[in-house]
C-alpha positions as CSV (number, residue, x, y, z in Angstrom):
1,X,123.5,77.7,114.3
2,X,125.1,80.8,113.3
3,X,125.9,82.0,109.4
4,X,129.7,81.0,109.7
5,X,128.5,77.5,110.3
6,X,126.2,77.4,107.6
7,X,129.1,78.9,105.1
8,X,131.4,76.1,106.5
9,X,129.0,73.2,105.7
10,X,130.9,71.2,103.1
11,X,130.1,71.3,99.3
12,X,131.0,69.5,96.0
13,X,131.6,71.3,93.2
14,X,129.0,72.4,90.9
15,X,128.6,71.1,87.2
16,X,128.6,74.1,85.4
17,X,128.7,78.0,86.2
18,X,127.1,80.0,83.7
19,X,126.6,83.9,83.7
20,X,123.0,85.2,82.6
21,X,124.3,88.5,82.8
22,X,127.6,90.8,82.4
23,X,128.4,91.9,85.9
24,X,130.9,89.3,88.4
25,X,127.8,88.7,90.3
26,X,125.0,87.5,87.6
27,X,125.8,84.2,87.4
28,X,125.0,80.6,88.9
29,X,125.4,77.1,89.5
30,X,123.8,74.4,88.0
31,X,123.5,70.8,89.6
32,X,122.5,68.2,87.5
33,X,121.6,64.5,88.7
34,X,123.6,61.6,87.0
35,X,120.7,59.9,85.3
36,X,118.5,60.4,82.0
37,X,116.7,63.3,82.7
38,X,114.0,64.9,82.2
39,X,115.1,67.0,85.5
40,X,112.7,69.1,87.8
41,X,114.4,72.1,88.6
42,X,114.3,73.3,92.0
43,X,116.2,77.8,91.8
44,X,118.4,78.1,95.2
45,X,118.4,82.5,96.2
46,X,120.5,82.6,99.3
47,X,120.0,85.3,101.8
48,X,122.6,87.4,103.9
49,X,120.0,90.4,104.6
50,X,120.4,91.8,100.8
51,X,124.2,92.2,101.4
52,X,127.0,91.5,99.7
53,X,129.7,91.8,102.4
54,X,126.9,89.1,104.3
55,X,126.9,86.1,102.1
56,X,126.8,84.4,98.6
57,X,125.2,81.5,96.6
58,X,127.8,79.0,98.8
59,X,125.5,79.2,101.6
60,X,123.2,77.1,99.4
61,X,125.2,74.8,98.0
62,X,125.4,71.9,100.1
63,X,121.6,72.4,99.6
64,X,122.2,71.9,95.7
65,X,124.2,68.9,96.7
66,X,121.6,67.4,98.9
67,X,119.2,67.6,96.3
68,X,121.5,66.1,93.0
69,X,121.7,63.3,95.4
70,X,117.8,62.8,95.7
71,X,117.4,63.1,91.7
72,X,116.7,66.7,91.4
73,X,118.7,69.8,89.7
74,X,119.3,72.4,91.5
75,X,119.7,76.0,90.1
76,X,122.0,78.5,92.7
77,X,121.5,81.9,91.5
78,X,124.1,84.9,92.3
79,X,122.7,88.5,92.3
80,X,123.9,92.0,93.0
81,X,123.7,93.0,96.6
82,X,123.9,96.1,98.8
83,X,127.1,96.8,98.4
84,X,128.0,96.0,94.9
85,X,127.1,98.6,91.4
86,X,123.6,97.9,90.4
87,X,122.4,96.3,93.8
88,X,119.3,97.2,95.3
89,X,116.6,99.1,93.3
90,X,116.1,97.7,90.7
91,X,118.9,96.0,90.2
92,X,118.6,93.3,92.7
93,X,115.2,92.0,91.5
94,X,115.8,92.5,87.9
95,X,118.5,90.0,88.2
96,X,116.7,87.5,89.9
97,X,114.0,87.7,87.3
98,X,116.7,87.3,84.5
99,X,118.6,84.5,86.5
100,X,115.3,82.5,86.6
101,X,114.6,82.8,82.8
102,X,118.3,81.7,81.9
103,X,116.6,78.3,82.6
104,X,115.4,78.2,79.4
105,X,119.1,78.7,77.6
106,X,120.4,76.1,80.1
107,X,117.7,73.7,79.3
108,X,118.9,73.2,75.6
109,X,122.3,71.9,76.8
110,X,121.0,70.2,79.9
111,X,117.6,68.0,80.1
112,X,115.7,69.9,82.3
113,X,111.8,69.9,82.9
114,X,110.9,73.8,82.7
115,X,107.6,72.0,83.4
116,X,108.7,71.3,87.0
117,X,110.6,74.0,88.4
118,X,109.9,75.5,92.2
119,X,111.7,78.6,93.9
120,X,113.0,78.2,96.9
121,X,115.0,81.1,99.4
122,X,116.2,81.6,102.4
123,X,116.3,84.8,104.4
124,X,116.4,88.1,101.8
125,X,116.6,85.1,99.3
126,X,112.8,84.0,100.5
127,X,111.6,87.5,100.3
128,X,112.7,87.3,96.6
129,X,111.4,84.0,95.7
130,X,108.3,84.6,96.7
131,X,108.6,88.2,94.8
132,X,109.7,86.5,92.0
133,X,106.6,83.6,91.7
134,X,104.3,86.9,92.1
135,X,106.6,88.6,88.7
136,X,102.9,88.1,86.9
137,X,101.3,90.0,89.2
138,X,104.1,92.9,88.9
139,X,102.7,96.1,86.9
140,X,103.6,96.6,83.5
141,X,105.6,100.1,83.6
142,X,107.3,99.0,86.9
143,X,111.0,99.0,86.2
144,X,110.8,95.9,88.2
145,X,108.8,94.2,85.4
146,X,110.1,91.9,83.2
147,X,108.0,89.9,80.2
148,X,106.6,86.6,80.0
149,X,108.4,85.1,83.3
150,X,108.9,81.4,82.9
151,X,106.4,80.0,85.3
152,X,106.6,77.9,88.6
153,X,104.7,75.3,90.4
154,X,105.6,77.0,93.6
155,X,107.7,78.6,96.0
156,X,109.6,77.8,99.6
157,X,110.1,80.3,101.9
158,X,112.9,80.2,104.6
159,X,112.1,83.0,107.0
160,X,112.0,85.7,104.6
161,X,110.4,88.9,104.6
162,X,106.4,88.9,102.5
163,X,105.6,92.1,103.6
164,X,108.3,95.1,103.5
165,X,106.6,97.8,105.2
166,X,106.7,95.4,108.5
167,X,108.9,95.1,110.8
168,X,111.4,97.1,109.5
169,X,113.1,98.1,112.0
170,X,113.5,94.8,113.9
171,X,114.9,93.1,110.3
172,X,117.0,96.2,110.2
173,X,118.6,95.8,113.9
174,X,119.2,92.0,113.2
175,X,121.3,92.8,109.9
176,X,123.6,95.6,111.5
177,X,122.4,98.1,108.5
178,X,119.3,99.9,107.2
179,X,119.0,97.0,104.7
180,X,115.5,97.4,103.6
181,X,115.0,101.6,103.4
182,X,118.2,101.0,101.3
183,X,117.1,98.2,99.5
184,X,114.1,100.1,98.2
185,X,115.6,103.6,98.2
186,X,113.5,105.2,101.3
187,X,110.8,104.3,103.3
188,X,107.4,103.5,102.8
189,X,105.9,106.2,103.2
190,X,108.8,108.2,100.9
191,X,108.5,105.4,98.4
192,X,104.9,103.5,98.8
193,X,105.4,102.6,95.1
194,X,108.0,100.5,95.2
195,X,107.3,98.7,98.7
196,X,104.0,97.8,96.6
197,X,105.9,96.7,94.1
198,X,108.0,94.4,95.9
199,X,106.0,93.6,98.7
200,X,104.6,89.8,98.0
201,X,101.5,90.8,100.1
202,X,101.1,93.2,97.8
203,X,101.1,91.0,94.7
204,X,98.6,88.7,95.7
205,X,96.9,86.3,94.6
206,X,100.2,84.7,93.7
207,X,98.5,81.5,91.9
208,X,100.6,78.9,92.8
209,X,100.9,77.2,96.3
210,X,103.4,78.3,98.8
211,X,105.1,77.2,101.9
212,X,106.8,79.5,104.7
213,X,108.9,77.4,107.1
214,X,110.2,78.9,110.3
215,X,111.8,78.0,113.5
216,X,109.9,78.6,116.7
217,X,113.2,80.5,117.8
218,X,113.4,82.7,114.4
219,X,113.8,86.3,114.7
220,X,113.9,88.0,111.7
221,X,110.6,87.3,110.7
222,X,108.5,86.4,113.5
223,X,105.7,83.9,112.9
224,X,102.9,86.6,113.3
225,X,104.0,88.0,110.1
226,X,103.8,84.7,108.4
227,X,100.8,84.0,109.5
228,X,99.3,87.7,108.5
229,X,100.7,86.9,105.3
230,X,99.0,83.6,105.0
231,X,95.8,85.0,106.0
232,X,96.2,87.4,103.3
233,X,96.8,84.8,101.0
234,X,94.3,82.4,101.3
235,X,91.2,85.4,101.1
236,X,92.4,85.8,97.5
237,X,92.4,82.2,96.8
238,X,96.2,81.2,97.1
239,X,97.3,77.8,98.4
240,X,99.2,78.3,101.6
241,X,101.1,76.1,104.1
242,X,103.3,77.4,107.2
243,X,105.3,74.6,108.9
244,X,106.9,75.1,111.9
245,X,110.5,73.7,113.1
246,X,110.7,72.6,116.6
247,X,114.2,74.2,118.1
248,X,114.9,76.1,115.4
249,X,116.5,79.3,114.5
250,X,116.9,81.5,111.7
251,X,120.0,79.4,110.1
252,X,119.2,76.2,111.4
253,X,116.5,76.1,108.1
254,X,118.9,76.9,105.5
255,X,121.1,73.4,106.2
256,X,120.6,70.3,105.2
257,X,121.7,68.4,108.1
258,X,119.5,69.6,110.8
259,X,116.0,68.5,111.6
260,X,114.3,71.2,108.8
261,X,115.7,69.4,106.3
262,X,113.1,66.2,106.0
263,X,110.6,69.2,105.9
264,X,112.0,71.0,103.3
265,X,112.5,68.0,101.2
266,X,108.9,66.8,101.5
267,X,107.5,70.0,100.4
268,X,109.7,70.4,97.6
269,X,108.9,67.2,96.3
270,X,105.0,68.2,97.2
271,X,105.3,72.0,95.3
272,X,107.1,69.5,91.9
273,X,104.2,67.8,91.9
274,X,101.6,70.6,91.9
275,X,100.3,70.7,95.5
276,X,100.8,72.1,98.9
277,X,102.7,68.9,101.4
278,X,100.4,67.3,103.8
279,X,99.6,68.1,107.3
């Protein structure tokens, strides 16, 4: 599967956009099931290697739409992007921090359960999921910190990146671009700071349980990484779960109409209900 088939999946409309910021590109969709709520709340962050010229939040909506379908909301967050004023450092993160928290203004309209909410990204968008279910961990006086973030019961990730200063320049010959040294504004050992700001494996122990899902054909993040994050992980006490997709690739993970998709599924509904999926 490439990314243009993934971008022409199919999609239904979303039932409302609404902007948690001022720029074109802080904004989202919000899916909302047909019956009574309350609604768990599962946030979509697409990838596209921290690009703008790479992707957008379409890539997840036939996701969103999957989901409504099953009884679940869906929250599709847009964010600045290489590419675009503001992306990158800080402004990147910063927006997915504020995009989760707009939860709580769209919960007054809609009835959502804030109780019940799980991240889930693909790609870049996994690396900032799990980034942004370790926000608690992130130092006050970082510029990527941002008060009282509204907590999660966990967090999917997609083949993204948990550890920035690794494998950079594999990630970086897969994207076409320096996406990473220009994502964080050098490299690590001109900026350490911020790689141990926004390096997951930095922020641990997380505190809430988390699931990496990879093909055994993915590239960008090959599954010893995953599995050194794991390790990392579960010494500090975190709840961790890798699940591997047979005949799968980096895209393949991100649709729901290949063979990831019962496995995504399950551990969504798993991570709403507090605990890591079964083996």
């Amino acid at each position: 599967m490439t990314p243009q088939d993934l971008q022409a999946l199919p999609s239904q409309a979303a039932d409302e956009r609404s902007a948690y910021g001022e720029d074109s590109s802080q904004y989202g969709e919000l899916r909302v099931p047909t019956p009574p709520g309350p609604h768990p709340v599962v946030v979509l962050i697409h990838g596209g290697c921290f690009k703008a010229a790479y992707a957008t939040l379409r890539d997840l909506a036939p996701m969103g739409d999957a989901l409504k379908r099953e009884g679940i909301a869906t929250w599709n967050i847009e964010y600045r992007r290489l590419g675009e004023p503001g992306g990158g450092w800080s402004g990147t993160y910063l927006d997915i921090a504020r995009g989760i928290d707009h939860l709580r203004t769209m919960s007054r309209k809609h009835d959502l359960d804030l109780g019940r909410i799980v991240l889930l990204g693909h790609s870049a968008g996994g690396h900032l999921a799990v980034w942004a279910a370790a926000r608690p961990r992130v130092p006050v006086g970082s510029p990527l910190y941002t008060p009282d973030p509204l907590p999660v019961r966990g967090v999917i990730d997609l083949a993204g990146p948990l550890d920035l200063t690794a494998n950079i320049q594999q990630y970086e010959h897969l994207c076409r671009d320096t996406v990473i040294t220009a994502l964080l504004g050098g490299t690590p050992a001109t900026m350490p700071e911020r790689y141990a700001q926004a390096s997951p494996i930095r922020l641990l122990p997380l505190g809430v349980p988390q699931v990496l899902v990879s093909g055994d054909h993915e590239d960008f993040v090959p599954m010893p990484f995953m599995k050194a994050y794991a390790a990392a992980a579960r010494r500090v006490g975190d709840s961790v779960r890798i699940i591997t997709i047979p005949r799968a690739g980096h895209f393949e993970l991100a649709s729901p109409r290949t063979t990831a998709w019962p496995h995504v599924e399950d551990a969504l509904r798993s991570l709403l209900d507090g605990h890591l999926p079964a083996m």
